[in-house]
Phi, psi and omega in degrees: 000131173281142194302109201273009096001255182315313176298336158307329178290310183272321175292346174259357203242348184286145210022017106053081136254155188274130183244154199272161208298334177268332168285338191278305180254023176264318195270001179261003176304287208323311179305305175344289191237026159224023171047007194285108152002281195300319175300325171288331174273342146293312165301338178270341150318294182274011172258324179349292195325313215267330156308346188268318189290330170258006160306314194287347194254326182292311192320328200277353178198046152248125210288159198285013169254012156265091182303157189330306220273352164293314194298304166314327196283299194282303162353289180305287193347312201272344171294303165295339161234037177253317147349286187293328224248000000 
């Protein structure tokens, strides 16, 4: 069975692209105000990668009945409303 750690890791973090510090911020007005899905899901796309490394970093001192895929979890969330706000 595979370790769902790591298949979380490769479905949110495989093939990845990265936008530039100008690309980043045209979509996230154009999302601001047209609210359109496909644009939040490319920015949480391309963003994952760097919520997942500090989830990975936070997890180690945090008590050991919080699990992984919680720690990730709370990632997107804070990724949709750092979006938003």
């Amino acid at each position: 069975m595979d370790n769902p750690k790591s298949t979380l890791y490769n479905i949110t973090s495989s093939s990845v692209d990265f936008l530039s510090a100008e690309q980043e911020h045209k979509l996230i007005v154009e999302y601001q105000s047209t609210k359109d899905k496909k644009i939040l899901e490319t920015l949480i796309r391309c963003n994952i990668r760097f919520a997942i490394k500090y989830a990975m970093q936070y997890i180690k001192h945090l008590p050991y009945n919080i699990e992984y895929d919680d720690i990730v979890s709370c990632s997107y969330i804070a990724l949709i409303d750092a979006v938003n706000t």
